[in-house]
NURODO-448883 format. One record per residue (C-alpha): residue in three letters; x, y, z. Coordinates in nm, 4 decimals, decimal comma, padded with zeros to 6 digits. Example, Ala and Ser with C-alpha at 12.3 -4.5 7.8 and 13.67 -1.06 7.14 Angstrom:
# NURODO-448883
+------+----------+----------+----------+
| voro |        X |        Y |        Z |
+------+----------+----------+----------+
|  ALA |  01,2300 | -00,4500 |  00,7800 |
|  SER |  01,3670 | -00,1060 |  00,7140 |
+------+----------+----------+----------+
END
This chain:
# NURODO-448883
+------+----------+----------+----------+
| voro |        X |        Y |        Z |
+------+----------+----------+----------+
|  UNK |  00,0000 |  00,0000 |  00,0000 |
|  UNK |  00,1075 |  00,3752 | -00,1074 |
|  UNK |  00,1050 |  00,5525 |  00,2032 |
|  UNK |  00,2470 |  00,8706 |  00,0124 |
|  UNK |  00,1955 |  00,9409 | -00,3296 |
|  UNK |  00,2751 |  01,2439 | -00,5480 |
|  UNK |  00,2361 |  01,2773 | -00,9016 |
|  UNK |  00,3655 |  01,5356 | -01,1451 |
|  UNK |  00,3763 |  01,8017 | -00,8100 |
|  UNK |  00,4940 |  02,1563 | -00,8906 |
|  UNK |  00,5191 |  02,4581 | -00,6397 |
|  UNK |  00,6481 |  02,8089 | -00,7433 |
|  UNK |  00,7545 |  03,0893 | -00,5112 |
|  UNK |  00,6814 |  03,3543 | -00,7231 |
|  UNK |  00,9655 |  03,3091 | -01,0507 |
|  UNK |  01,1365 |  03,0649 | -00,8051 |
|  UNK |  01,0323 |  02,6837 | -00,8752 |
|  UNK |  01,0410 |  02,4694 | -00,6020 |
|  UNK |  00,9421 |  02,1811 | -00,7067 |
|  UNK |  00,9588 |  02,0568 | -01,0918 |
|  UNK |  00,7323 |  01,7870 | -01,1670 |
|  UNK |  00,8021 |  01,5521 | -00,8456 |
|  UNK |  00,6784 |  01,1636 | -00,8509 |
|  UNK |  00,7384 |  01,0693 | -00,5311 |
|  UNK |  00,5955 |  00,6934 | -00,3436 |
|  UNK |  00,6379 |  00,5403 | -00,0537 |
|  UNK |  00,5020 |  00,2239 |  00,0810 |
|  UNK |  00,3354 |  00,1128 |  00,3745 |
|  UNK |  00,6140 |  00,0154 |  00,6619 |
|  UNK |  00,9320 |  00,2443 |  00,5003 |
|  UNK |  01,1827 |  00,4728 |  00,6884 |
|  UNK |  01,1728 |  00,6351 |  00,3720 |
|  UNK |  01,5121 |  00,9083 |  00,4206 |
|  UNK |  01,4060 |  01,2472 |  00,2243 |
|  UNK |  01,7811 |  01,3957 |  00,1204 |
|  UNK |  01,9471 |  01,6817 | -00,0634 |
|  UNK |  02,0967 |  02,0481 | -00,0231 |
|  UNK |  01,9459 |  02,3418 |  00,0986 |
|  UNK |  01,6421 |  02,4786 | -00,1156 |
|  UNK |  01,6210 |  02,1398 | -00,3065 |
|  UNK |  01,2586 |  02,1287 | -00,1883 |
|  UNK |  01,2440 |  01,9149 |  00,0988 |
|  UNK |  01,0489 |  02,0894 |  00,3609 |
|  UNK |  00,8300 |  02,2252 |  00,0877 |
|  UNK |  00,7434 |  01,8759 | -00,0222 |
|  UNK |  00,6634 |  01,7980 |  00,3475 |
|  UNK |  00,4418 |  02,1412 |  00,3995 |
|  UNK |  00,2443 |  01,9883 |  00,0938 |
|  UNK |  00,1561 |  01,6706 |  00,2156 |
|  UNK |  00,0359 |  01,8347 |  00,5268 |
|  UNK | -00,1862 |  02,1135 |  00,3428 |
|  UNK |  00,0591 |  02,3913 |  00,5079 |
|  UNK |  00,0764 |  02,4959 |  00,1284 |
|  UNK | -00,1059 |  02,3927 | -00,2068 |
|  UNK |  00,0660 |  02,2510 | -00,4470 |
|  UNK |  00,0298 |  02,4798 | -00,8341 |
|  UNK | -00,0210 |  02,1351 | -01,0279 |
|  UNK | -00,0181 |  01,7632 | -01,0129 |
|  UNK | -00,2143 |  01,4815 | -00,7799 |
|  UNK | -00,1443 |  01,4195 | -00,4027 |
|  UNK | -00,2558 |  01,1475 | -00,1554 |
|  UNK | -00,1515 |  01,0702 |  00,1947 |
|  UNK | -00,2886 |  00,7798 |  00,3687 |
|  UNK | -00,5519 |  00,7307 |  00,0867 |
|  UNK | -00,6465 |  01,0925 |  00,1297 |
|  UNK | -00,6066 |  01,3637 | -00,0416 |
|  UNK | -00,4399 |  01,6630 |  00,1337 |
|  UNK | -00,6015 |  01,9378 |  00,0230 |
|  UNK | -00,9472 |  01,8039 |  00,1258 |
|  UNK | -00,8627 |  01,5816 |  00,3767 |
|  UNK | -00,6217 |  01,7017 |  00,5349 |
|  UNK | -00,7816 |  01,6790 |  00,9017 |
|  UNK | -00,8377 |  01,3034 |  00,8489 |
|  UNK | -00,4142 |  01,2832 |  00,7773 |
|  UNK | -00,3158 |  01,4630 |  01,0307 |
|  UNK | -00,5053 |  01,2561 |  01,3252 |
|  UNK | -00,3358 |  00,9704 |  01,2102 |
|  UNK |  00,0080 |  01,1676 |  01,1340 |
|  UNK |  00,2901 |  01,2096 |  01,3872 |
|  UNK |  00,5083 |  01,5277 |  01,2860 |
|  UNK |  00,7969 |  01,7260 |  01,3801 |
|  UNK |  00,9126 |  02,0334 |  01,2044 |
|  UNK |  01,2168 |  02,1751 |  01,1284 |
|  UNK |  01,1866 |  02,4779 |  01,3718 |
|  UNK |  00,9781 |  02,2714 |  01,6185 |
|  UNK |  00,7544 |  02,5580 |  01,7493 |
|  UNK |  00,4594 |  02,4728 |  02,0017 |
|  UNK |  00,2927 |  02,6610 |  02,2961 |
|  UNK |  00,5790 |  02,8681 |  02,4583 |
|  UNK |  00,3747 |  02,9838 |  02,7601 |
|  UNK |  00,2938 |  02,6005 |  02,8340 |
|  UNK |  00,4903 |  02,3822 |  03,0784 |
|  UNK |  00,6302 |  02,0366 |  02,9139 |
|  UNK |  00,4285 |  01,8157 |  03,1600 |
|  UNK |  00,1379 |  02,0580 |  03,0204 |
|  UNK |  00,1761 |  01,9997 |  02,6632 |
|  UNK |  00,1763 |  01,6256 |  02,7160 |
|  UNK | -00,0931 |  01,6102 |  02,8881 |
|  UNK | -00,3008 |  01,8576 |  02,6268 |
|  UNK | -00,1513 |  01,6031 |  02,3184 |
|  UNK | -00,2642 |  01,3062 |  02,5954 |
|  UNK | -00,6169 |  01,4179 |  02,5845 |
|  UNK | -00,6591 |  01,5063 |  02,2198 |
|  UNK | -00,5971 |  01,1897 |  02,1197 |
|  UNK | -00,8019 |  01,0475 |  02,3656 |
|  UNK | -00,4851 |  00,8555 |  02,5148 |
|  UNK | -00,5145 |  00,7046 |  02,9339 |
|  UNK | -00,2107 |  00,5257 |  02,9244 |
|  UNK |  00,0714 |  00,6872 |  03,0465 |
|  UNK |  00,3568 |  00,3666 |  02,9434 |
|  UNK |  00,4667 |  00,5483 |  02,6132 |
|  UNK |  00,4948 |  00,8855 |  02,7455 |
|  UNK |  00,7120 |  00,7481 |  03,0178 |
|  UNK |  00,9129 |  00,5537 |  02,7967 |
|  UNK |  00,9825 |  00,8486 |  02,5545 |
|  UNK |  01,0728 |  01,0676 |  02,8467 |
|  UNK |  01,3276 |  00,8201 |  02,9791 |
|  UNK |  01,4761 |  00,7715 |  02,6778 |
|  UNK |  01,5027 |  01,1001 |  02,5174 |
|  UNK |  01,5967 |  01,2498 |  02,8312 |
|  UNK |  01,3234 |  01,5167 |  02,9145 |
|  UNK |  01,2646 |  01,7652 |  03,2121 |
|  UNK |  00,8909 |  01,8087 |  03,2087 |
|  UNK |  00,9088 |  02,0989 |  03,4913 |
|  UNK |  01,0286 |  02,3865 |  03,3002 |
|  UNK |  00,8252 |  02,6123 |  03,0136 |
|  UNK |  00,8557 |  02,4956 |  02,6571 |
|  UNK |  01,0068 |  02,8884 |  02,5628 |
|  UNK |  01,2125 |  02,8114 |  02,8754 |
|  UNK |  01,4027 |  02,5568 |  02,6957 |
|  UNK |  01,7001 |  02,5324 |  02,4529 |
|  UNK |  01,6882 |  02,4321 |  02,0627 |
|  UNK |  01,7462 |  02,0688 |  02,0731 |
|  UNK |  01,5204 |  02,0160 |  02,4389 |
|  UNK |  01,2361 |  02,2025 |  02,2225 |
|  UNK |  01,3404 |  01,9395 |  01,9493 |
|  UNK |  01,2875 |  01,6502 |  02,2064 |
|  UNK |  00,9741 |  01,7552 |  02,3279 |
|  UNK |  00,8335 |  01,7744 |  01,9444 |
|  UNK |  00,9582 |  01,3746 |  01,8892 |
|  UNK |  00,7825 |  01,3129 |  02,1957 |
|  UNK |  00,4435 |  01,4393 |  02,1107 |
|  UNK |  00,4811 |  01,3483 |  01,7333 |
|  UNK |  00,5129 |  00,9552 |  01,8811 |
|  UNK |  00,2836 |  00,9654 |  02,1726 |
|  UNK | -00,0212 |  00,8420 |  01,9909 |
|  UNK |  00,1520 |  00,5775 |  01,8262 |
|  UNK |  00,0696 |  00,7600 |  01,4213 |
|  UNK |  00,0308 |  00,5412 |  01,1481 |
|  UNK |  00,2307 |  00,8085 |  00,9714 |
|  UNK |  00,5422 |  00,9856 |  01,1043 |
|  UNK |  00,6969 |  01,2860 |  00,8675 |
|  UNK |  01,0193 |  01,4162 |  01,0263 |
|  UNK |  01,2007 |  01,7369 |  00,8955 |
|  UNK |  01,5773 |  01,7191 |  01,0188 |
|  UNK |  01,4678 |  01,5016 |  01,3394 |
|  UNK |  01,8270 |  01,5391 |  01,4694 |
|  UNK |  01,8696 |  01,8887 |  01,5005 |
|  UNK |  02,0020 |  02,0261 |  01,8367 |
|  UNK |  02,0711 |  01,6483 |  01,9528 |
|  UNK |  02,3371 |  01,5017 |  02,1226 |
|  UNK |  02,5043 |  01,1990 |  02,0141 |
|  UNK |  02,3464 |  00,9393 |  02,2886 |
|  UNK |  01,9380 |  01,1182 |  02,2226 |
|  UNK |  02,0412 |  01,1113 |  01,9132 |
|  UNK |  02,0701 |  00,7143 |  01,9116 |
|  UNK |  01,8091 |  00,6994 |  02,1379 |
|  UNK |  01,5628 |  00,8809 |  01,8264 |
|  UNK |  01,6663 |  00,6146 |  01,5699 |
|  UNK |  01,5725 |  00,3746 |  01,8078 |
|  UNK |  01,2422 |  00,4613 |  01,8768 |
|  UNK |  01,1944 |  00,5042 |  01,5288 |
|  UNK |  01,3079 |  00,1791 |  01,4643 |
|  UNK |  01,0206 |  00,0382 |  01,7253 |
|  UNK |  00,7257 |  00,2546 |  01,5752 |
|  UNK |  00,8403 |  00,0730 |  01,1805 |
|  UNK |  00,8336 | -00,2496 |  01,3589 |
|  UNK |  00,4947 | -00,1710 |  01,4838 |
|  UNK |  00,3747 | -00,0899 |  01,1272 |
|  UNK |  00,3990 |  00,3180 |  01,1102 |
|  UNK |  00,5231 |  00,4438 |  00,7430 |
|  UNK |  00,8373 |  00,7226 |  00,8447 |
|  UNK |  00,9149 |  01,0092 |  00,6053 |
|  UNK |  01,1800 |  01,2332 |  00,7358 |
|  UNK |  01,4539 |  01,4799 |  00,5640 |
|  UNK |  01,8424 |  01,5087 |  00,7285 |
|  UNK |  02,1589 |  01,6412 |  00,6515 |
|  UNK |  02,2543 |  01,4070 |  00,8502 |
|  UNK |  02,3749 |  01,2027 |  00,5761 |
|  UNK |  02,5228 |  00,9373 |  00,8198 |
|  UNK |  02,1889 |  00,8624 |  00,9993 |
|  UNK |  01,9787 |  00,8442 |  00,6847 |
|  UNK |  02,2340 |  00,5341 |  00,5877 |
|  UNK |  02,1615 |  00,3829 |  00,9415 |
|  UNK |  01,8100 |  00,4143 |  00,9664 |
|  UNK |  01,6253 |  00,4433 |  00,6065 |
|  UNK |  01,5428 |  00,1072 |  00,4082 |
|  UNK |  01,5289 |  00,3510 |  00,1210 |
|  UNK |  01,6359 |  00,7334 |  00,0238 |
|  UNK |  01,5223 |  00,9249 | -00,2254 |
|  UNK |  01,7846 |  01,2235 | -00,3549 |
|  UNK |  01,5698 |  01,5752 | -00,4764 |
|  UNK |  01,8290 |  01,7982 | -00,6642 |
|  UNK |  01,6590 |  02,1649 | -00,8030 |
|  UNK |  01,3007 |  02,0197 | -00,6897 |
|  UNK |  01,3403 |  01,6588 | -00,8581 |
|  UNK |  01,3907 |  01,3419 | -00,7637 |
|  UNK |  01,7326 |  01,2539 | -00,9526 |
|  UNK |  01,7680 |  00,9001 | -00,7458 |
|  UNK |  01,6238 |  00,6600 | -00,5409 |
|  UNK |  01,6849 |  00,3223 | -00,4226 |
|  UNK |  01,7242 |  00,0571 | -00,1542 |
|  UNK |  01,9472 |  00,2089 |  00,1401 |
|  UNK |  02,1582 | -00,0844 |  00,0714 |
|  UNK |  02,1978 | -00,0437 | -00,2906 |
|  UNK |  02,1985 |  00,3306 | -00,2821 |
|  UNK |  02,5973 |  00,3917 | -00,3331 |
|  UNK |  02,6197 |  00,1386 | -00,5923 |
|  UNK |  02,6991 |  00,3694 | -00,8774 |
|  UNK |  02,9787 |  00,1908 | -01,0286 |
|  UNK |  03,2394 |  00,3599 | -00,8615 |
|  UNK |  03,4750 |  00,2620 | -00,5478 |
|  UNK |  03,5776 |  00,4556 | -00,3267 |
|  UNK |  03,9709 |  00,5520 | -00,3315 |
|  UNK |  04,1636 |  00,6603 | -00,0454 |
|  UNK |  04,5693 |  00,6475 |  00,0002 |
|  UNK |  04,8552 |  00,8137 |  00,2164 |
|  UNK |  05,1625 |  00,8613 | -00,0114 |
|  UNK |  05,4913 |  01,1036 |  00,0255 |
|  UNK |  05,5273 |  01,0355 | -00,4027 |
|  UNK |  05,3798 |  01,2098 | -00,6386 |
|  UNK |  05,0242 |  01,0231 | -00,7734 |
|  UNK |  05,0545 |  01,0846 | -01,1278 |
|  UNK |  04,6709 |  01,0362 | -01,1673 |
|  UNK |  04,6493 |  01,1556 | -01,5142 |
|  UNK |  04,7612 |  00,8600 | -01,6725 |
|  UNK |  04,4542 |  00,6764 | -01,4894 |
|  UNK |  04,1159 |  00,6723 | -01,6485 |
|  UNK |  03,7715 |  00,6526 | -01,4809 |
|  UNK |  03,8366 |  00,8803 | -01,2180 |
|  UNK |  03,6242 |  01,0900 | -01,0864 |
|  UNK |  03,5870 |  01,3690 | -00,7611 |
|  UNK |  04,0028 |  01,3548 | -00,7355 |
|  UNK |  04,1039 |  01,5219 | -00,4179 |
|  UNK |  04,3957 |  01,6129 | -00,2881 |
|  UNK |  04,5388 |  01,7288 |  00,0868 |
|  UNK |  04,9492 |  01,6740 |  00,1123 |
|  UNK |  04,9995 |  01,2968 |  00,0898 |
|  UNK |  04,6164 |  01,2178 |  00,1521 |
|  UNK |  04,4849 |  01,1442 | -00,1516 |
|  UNK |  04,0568 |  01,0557 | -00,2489 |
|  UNK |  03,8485 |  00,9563 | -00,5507 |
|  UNK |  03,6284 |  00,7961 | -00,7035 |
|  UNK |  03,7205 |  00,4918 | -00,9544 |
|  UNK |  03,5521 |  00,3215 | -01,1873 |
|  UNK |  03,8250 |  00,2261 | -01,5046 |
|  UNK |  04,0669 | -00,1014 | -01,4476 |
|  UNK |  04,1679 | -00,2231 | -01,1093 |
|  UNK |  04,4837 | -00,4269 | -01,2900 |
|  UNK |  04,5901 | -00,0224 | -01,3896 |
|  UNK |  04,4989 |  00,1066 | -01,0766 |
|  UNK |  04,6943 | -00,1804 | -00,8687 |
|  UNK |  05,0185 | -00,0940 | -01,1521 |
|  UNK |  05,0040 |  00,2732 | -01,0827 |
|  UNK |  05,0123 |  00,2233 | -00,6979 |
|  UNK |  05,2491 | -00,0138 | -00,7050 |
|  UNK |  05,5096 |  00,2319 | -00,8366 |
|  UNK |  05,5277 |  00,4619 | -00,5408 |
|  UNK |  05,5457 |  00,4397 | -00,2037 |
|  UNK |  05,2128 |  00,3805 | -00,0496 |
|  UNK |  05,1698 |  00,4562 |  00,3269 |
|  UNK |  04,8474 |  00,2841 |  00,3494 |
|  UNK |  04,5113 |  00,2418 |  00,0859 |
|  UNK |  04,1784 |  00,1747 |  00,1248 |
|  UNK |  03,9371 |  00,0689 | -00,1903 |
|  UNK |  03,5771 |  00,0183 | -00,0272 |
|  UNK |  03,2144 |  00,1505 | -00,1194 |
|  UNK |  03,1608 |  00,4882 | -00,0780 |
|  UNK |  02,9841 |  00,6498 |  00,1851 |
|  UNK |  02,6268 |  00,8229 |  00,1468 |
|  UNK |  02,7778 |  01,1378 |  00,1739 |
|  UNK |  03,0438 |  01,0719 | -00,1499 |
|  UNK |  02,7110 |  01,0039 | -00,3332 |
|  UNK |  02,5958 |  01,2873 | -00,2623 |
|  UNK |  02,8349 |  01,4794 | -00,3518 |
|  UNK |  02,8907 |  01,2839 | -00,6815 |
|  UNK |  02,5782 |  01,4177 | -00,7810 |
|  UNK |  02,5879 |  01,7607 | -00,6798 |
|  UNK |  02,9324 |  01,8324 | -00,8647 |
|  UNK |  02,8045 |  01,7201 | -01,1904 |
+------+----------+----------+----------+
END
């Protein structure tokens, strides 16, 4: 089942397009990992599935609904945390948990207690009282509390530290394995490969690639990285691609010979190599020098 579904989506600012014909699905049961630079149109493709804006063409549905009609009906069954994770400043935490307690009609109090141990949370003080990434905390909190068949993040992370931070993925982790569909967007590159079973890249409003987590940096390329006081004479090399280099540290991507590769680095004096799969965040930088 198509939990979200967008077809053919554009948004304008004004002359600035935001998002450029955007197909976007995913299924039923995904940590689906939303990625790519500043003003690629991430949290504007987020804003849209919740009705915070209308899209200027093209079909959307959320949990079989569509947004701009129903878009009570997806948010009662839709967990989410935004970016700047704004709530009722004047309200103390214990406050605002207990006014997200009643509205969805929850008498348990196991979950809340389990998402306050684990994410760390002092429900005493104010909500304006508290600090970027505590604000961020109580947001995840509230966004899981009712246990949402639908959970949109926008940069989760934000303002965490690194133990909270493992703490999220975690919990994230449970609410998949109890069938919720998770949508979130990161810069954390590093905790989309972790989490996500898939990632989709958006590059000026499109989606340029998407696959399997596991198959995502699979583009034909290894990843190339050396310590050598010689000089790499990596113009006689072909296939190479994103050639950096710092002193004797050398990085790149290859994709030509490995017999020519081995015979070039076996004329100099190599301190140490490494030829492995590159990281999510080589990907994405693959992409974004092109």
């Amino acid at each position: 089942m198509e939990v979200i579904r967008l077809e053919k989506v554009n948004k304008s600012y004004g002359k600035v397009r935001a998002l450029s014909d955007l197909d976007l699905s995913v299924n039923e049961g995904e940590i689906y990992g939303f990625i790519g630079p500043n003003g690629a149109g991430k949290s504007t493709t987020i804003r849209l599935l919740l009705n915070f804006l209308r899209a200027d063409s093209g079909s959307l549905s959320v949990l079989g609904f569509n947004p701009a009609k129903q878009d009570v009906e997806i948010k009662k069954q839709t967990g989410y945390v935004s970016a700047e994770s704004f709530m009722y400043s004047d309200m103390r935490v214990h406050e605002l948990f207990r006014f997200t307690e009643h509205y969805h009609g929850i008498r348990d109090g196991a979950k809340l207690k389990k998402l306050v141990d684990m994410l760390d949370i002092d429900t005493s003080k104010k909500f304006e009282q508290l600090s970027f990434g505590n604000r961020k905390k109580i947001a995840v909190a509230c966004a899981l509390l009712h246990s949402p068949k639908l959970i949109i993040l926008d940069e989760p992370s934000n303002g965490l530290d690194p133990v909270i931070r493992n703490n999220l993925y975690e919990l994230l982790q449970e609410e998949q394995k109890n069938g919720a569909t998770i949508f979130f967007s990161s810069h954390v590159l590093s905790e989309v490969q972790k989490v996500c079973t898939r990632i989709g890249l958006l590059k000026d409003g499109r989606l340029i690639r998407e696959n399997k987590a596991e198959e995502f940096t699979n583009i034909g390329f290894r990843q190339v990285e050396l310590y050598s006081d010689d000089t790499l004479n990596i113009g006689s090399l072909s296939g190479v691609q994103n050639f950096e280099q710092k002193g004797n540290h050398y990085h790149f991507l290859f994709s030509g010979n490995a017999n020519e590769l081995i015979r070039l680095l076996s004329g100099i004096n190599v301190t140490s190599v490494q030829i492995e799969e590159p990281e999510l965040e080589t990907v994405f930088m693959h992409f974004f020098k092109q």
